[in-house]
N, CA, C and O atoms as a Maestro MAE file, in Angstrom:
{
 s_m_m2io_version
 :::
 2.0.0
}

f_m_ct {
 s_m_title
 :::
 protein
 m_atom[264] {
  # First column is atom index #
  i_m_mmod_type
  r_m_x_coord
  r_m_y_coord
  r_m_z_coord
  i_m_residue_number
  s_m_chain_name
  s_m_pdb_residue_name
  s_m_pdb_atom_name
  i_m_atomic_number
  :::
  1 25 -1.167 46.031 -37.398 1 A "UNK " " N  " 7
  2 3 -1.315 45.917 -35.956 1 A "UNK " " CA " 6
  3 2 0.014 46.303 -35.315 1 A "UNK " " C  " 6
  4 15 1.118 45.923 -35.704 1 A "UNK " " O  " 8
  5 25 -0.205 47.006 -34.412 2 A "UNK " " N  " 7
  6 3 1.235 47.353 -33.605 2 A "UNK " " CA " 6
  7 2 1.846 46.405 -32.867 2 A "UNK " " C  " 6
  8 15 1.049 45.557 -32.467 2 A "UNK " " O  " 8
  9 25 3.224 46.194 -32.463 3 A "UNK " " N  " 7
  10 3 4.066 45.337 -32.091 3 A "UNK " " CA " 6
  11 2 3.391 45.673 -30.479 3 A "UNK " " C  " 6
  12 15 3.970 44.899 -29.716 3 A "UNK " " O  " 8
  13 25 2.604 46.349 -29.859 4 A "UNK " " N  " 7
  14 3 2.182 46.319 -28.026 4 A "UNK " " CA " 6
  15 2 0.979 45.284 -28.434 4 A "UNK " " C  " 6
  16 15 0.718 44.198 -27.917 4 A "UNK " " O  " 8
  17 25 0.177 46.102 -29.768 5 A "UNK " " N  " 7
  18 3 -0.955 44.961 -29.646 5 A "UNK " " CA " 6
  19 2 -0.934 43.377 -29.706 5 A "UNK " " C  " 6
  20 15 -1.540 42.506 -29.083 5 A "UNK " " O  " 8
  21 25 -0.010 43.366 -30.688 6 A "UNK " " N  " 7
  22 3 0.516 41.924 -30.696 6 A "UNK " " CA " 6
  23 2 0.921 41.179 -29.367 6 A "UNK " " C  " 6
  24 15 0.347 40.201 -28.888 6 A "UNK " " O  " 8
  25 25 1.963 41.801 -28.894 7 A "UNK " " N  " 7
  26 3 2.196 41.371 -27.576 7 A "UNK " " CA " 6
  27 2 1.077 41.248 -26.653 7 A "UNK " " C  " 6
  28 15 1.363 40.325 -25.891 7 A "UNK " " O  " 8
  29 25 -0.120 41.760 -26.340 8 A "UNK " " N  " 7
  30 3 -1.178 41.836 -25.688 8 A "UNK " " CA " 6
  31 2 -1.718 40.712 -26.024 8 A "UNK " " C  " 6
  32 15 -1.790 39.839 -25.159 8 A "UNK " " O  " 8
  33 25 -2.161 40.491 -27.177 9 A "UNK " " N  " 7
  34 3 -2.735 38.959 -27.763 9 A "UNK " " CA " 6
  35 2 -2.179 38.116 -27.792 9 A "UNK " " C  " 6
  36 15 -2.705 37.005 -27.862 9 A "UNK " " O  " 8
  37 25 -1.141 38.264 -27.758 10 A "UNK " " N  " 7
  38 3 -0.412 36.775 -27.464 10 A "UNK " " CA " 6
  39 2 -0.138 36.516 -25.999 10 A "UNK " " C  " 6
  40 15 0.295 35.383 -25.789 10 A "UNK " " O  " 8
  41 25 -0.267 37.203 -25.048 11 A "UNK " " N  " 7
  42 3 -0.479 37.142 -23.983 11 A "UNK " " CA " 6
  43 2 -1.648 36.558 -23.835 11 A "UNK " " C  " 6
  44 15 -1.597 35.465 -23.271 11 A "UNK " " O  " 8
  45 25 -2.744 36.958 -24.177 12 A "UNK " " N  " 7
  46 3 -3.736 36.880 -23.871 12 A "UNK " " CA " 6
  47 2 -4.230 35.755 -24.106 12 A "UNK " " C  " 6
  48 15 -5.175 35.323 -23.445 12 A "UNK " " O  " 8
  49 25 -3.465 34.847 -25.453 13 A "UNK " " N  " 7
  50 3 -3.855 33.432 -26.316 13 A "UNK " " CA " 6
  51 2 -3.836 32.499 -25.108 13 A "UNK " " C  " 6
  52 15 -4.573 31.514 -25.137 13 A "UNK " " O  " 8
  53 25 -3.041 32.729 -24.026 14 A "UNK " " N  " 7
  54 3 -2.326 32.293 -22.955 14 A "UNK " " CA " 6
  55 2 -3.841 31.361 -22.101 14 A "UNK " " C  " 6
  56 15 -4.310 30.253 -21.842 14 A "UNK " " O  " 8
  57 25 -4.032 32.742 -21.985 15 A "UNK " " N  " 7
  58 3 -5.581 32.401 -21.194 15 A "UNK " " CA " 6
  59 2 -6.544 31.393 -21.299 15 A "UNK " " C  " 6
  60 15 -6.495 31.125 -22.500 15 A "UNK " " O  " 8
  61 25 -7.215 30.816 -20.902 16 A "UNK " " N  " 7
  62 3 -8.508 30.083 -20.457 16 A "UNK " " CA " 6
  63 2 -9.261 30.907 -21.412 16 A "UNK " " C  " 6
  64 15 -9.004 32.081 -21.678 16 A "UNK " " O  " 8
  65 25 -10.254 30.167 -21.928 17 A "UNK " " N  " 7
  66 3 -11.008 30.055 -23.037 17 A "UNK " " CA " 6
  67 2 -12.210 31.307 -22.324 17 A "UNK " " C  " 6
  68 15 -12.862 32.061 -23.046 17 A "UNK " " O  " 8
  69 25 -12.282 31.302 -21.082 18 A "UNK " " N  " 7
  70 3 -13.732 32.238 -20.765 18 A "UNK " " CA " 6
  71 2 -12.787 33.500 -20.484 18 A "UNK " " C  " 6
  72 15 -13.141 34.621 -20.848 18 A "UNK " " O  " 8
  73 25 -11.561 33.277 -19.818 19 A "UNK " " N  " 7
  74 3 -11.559 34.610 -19.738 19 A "UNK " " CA " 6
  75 2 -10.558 35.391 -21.243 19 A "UNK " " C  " 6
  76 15 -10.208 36.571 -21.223 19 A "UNK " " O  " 8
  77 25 -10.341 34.713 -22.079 20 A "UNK " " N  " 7
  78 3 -9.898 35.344 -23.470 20 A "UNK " " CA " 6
  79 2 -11.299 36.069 -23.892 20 A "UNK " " C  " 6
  80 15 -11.341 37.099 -24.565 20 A "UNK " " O  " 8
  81 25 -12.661 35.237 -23.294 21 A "UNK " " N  " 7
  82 3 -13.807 36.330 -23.957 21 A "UNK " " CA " 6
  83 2 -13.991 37.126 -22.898 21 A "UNK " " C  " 6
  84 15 -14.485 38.229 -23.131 21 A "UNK " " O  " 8
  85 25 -13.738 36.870 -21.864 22 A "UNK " " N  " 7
  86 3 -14.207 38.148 -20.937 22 A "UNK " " CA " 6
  87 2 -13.438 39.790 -21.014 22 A "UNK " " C  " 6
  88 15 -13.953 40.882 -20.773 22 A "UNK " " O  " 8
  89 25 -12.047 39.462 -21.439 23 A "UNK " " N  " 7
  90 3 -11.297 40.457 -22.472 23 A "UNK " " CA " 6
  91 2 -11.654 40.955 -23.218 23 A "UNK " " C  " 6
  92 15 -11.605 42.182 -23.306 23 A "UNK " " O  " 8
  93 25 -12.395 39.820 -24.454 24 A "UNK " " N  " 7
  94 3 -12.483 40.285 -25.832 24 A "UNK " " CA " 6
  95 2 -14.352 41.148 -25.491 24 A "UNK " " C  " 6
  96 15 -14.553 42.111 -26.231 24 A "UNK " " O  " 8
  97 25 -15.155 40.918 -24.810 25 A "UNK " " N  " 7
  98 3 -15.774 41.679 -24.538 25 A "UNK " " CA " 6
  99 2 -15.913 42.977 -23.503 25 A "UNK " " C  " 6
  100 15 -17.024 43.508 -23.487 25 A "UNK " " O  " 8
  101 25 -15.268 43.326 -22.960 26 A "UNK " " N  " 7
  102 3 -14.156 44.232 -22.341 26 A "UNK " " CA " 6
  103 2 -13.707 45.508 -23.268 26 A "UNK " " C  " 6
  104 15 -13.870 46.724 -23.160 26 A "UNK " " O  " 8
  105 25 -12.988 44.559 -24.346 27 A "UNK " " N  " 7
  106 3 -12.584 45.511 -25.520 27 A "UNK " " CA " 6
  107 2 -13.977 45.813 -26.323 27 A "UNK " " C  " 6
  108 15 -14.128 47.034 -26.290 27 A "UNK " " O  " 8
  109 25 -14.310 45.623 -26.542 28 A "UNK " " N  " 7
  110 3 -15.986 45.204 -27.283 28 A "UNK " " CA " 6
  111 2 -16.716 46.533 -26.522 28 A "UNK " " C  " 6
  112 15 -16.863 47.526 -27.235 28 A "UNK " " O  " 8
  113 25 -17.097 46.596 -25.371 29 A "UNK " " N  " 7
  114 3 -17.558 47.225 -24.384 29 A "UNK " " CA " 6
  115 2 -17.138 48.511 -24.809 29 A "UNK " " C  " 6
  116 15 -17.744 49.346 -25.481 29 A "UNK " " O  " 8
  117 25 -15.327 48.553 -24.014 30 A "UNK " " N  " 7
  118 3 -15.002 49.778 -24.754 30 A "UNK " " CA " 6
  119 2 -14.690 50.824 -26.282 30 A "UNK " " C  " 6
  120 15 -14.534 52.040 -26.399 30 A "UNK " " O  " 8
  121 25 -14.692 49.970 -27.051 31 A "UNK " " N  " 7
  122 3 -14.679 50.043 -28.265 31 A "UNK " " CA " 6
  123 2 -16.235 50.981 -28.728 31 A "UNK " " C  " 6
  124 15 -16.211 51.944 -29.495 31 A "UNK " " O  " 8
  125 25 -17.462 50.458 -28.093 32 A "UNK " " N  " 7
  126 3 -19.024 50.663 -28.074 32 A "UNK " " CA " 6
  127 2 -18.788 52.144 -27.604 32 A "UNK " " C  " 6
  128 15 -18.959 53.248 -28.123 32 A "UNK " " O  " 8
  129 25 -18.299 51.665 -26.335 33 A "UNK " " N  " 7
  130 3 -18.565 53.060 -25.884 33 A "UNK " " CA " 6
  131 2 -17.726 54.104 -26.325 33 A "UNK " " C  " 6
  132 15 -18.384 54.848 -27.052 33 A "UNK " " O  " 8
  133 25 -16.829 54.397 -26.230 34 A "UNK " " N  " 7
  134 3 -15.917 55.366 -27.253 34 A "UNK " " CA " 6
  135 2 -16.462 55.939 -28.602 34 A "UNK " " C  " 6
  136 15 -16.215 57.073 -29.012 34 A "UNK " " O  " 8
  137 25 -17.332 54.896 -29.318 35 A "UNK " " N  " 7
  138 3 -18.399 55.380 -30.489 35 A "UNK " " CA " 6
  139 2 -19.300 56.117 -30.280 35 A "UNK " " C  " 6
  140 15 -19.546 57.151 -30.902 35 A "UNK " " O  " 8
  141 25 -20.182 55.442 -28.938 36 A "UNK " " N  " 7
  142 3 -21.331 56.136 -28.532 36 A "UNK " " CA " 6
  143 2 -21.212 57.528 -27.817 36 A "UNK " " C  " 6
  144 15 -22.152 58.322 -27.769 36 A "UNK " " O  " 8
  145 25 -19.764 57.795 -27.171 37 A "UNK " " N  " 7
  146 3 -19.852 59.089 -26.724 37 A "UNK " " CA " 6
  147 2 -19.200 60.100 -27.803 37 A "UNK " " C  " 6
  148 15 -19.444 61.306 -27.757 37 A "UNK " " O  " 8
  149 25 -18.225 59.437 -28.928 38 A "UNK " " N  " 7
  150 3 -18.018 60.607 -29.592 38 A "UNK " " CA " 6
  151 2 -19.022 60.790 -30.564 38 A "UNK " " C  " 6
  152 15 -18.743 61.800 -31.211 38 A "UNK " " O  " 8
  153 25 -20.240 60.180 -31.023 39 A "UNK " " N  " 7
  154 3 -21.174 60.467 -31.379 39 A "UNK " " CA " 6
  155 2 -22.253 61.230 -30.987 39 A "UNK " " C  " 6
  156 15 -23.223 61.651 -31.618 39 A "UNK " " O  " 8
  157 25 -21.818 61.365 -29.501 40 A "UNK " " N  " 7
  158 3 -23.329 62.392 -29.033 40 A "UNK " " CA " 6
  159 2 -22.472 63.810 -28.205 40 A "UNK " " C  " 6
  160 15 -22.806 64.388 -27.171 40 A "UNK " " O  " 8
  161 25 -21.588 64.000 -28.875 41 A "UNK " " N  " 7
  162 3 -21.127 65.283 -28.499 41 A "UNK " " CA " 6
  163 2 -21.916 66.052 -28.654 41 A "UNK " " C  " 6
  164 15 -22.450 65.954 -27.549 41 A "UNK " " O  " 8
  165 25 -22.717 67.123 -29.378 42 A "UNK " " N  " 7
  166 3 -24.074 67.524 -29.335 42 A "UNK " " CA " 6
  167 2 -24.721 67.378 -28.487 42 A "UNK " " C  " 6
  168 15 -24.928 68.416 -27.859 42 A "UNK " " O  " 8
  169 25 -25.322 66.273 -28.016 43 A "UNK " " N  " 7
  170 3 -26.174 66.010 -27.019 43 A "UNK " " CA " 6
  171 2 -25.222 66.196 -25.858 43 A "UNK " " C  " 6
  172 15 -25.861 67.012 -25.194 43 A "UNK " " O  " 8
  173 25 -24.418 66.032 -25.371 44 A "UNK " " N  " 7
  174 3 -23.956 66.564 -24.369 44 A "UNK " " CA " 6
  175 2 -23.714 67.648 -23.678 44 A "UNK " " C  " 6
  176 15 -23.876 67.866 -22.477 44 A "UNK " " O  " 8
  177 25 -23.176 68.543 -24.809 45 A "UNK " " N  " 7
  178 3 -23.265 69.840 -24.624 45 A "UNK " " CA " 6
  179 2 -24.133 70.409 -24.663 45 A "UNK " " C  " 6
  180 15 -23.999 71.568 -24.270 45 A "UNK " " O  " 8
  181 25 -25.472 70.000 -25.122 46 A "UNK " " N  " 7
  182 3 -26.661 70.713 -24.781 46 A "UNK " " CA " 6
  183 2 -26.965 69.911 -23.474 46 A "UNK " " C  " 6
  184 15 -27.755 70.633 -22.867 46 A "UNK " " O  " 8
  185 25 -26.855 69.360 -23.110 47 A "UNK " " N  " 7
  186 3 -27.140 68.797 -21.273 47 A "UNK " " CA " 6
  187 2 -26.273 69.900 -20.177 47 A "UNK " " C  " 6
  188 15 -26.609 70.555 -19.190 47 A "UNK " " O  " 8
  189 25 -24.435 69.617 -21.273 48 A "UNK " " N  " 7
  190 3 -24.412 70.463 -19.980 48 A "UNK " " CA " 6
  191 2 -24.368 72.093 -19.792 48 A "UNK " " C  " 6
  192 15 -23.945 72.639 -18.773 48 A "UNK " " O  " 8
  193 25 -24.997 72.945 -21.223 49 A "UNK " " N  " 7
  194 3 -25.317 74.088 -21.073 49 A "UNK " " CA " 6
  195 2 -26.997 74.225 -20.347 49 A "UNK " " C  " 6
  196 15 -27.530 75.233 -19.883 49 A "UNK " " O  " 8
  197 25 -27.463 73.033 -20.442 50 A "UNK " " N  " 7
  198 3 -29.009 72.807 -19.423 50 A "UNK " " CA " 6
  199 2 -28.435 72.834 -18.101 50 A "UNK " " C  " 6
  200 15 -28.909 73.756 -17.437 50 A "UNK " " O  " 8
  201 25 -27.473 72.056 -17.414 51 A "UNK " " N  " 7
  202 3 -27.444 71.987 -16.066 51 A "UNK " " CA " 6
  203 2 -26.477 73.192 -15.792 51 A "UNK " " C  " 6
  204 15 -26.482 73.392 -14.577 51 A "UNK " " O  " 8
  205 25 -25.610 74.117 -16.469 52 A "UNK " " N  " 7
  206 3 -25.448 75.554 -15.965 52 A "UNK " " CA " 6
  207 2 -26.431 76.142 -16.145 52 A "UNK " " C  " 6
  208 15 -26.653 76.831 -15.149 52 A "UNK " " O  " 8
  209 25 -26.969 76.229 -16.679 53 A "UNK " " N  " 7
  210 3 -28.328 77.576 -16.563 53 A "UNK " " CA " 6
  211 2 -29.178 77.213 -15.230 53 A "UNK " " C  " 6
  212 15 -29.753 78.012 -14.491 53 A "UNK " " O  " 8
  213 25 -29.109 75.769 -15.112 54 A "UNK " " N  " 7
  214 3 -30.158 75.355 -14.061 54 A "UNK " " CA " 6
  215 2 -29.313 75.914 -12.981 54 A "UNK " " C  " 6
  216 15 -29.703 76.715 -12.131 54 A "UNK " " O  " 8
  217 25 -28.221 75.464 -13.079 55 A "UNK " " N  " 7
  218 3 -27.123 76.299 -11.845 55 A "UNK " " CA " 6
  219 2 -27.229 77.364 -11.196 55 A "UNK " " C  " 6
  220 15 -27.464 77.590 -10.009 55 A "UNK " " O  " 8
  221 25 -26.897 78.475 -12.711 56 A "UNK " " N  " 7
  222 3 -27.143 79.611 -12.743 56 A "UNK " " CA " 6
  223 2 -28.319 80.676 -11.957 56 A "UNK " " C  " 6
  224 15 -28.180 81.806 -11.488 56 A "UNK " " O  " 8
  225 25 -29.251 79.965 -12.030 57 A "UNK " " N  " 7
  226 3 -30.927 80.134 -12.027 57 A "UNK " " CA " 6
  227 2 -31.376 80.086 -10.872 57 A "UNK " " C  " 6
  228 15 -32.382 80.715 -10.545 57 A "UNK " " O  " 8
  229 25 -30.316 78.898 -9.599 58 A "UNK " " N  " 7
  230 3 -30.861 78.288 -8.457 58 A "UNK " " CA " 6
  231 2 -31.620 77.169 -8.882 58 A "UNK " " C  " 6
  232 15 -32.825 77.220 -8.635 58 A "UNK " " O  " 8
  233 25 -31.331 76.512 -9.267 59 A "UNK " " N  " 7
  234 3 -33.008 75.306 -9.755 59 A "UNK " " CA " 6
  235 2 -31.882 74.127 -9.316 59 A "UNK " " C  " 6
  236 15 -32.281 73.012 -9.651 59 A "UNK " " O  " 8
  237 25 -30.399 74.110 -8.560 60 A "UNK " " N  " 7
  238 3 -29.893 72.491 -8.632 60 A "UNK " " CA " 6
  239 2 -29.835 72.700 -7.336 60 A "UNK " " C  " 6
  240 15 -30.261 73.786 -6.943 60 A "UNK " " O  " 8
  241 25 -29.306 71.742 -6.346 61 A "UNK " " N  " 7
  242 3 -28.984 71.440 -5.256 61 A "UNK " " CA " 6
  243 2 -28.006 70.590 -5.090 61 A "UNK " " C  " 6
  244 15 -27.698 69.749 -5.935 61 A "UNK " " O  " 8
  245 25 -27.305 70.777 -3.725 62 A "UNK " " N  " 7
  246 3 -26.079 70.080 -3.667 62 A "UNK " " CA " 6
  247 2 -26.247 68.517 -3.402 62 A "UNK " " C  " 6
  248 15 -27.092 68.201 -2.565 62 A "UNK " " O  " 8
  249 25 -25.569 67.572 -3.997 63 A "UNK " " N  " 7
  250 3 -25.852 66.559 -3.759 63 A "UNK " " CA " 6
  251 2 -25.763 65.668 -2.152 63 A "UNK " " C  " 6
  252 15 -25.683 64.441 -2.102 63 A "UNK " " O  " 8
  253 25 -25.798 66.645 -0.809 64 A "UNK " " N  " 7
  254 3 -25.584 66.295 0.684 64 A "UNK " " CA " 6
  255 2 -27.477 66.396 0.481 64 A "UNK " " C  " 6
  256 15 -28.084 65.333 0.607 64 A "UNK " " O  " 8
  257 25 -28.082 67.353 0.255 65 A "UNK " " N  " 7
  258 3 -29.409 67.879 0.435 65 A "UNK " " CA " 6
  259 2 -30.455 66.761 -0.604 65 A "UNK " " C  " 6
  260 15 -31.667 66.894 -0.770 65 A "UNK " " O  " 8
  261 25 -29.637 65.754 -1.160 66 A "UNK " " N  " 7
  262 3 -30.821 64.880 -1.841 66 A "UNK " " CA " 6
  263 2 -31.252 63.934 -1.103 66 A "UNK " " C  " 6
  264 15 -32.152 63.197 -1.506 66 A "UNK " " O  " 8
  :::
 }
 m_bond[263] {
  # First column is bond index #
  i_m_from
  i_m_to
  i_m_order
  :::
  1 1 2 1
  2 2 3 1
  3 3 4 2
  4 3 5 1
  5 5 6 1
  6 6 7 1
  7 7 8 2
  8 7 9 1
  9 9 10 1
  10 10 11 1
  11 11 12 2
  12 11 13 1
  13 13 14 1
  14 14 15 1
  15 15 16 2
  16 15 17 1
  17 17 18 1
  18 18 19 1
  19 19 20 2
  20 19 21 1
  21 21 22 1
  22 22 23 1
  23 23 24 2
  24 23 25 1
  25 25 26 1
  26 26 27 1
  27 27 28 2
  28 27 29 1
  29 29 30 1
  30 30 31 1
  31 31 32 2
  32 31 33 1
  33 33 34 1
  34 34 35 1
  35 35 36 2
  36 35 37 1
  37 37 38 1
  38 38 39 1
  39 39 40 2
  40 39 41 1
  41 41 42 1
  42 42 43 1
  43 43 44 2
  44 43 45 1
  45 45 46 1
  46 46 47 1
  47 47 48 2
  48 47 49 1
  49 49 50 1
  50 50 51 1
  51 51 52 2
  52 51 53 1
  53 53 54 1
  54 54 55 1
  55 55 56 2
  56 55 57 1
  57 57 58 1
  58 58 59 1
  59 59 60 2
  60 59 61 1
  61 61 62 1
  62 62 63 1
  63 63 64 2
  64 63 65 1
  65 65 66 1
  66 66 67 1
  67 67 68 2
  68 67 69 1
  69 69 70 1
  70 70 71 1
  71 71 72 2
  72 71 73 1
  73 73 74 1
  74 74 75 1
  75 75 76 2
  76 75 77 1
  77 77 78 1
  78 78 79 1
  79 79 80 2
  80 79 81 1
  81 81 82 1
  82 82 83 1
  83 83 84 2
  84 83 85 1
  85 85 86 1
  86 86 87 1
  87 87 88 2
  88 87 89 1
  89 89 90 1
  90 90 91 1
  91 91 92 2
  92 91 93 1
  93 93 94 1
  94 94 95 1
  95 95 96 2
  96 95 97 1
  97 97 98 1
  98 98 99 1
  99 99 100 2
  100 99 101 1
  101 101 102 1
  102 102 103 1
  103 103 104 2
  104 103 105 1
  105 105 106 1
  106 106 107 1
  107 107 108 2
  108 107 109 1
  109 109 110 1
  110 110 111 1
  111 111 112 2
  112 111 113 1
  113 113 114 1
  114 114 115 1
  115 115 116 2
  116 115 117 1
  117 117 118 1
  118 118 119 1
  119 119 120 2
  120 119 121 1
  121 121 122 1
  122 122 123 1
  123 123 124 2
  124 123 125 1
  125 125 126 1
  126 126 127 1
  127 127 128 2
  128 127 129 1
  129 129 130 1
  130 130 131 1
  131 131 132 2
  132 131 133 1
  133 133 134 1
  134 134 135 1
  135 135 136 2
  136 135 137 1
  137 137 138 1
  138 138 139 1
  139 139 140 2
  140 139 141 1
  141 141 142 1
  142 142 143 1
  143 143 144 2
  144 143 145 1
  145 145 146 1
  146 146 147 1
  147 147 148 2
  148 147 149 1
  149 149 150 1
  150 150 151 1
  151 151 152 2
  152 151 153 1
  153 153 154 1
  154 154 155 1
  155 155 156 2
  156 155 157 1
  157 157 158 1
  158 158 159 1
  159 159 160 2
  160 159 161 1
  161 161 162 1
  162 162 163 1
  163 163 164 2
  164 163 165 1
  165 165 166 1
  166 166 167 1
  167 167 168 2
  168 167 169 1
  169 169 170 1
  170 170 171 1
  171 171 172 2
  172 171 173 1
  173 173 174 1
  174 174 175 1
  175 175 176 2
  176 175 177 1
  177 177 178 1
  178 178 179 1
  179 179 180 2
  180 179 181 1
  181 181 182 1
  182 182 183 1
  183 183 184 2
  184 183 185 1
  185 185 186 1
  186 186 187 1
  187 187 188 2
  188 187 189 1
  189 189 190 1
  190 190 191 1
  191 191 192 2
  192 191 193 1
  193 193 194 1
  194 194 195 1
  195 195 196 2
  196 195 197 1
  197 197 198 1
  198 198 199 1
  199 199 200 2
  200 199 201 1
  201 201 202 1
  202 202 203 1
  203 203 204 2
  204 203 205 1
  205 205 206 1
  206 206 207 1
  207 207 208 2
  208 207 209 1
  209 209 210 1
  210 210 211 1
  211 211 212 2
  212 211 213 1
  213 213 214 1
  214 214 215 1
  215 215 216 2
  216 215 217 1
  217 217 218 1
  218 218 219 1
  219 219 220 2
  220 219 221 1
  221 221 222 1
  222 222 223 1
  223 223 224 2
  224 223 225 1
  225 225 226 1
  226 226 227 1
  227 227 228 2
  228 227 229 1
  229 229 230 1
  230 230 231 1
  231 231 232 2
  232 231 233 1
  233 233 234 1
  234 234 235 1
  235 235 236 2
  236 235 237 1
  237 237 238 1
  238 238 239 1
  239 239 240 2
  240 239 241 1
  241 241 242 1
  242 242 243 1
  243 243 244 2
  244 243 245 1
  245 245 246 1
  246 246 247 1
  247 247 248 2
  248 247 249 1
  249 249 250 1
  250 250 251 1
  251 251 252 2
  252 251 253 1
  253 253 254 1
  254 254 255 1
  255 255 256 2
  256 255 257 1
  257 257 258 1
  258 258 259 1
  259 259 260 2
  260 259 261 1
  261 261 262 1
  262 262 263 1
  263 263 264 2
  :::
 }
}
């Protein structure tokens, strides 16, 4: 563990019992998500070569006109 992380947690030991979890799910949260998006790289890039072509094509609209 790095000597910032350490310091962070021991800061953090500091805290009230709800919000040490409101942190630790926080990190949790982001931790999830950081997995879940470098896992769907694929899927992304096929979304966003879908919404240039749709671009491309005329098929989007500006988001004032929704």
């Amino acid at each position: 563990m790095t000597k910032l992380l350490e310091d962070v947690f021991s800061e953090l030991s500091k805290l009230p019992e709800k919000e040490q979890n409101d942190f630790a799910q926080l990190i949790i949260e982001e931790l999830n998500w950081d997995n879940s998006f470098s896992n769907s790289r694929e899927a992304l890039l096929s979304l966003a070569k879908e919404a240039e072509t749709e671009y491309k094509t005329g098929k989007t609209k500006p988001f004032e006109e929704l």
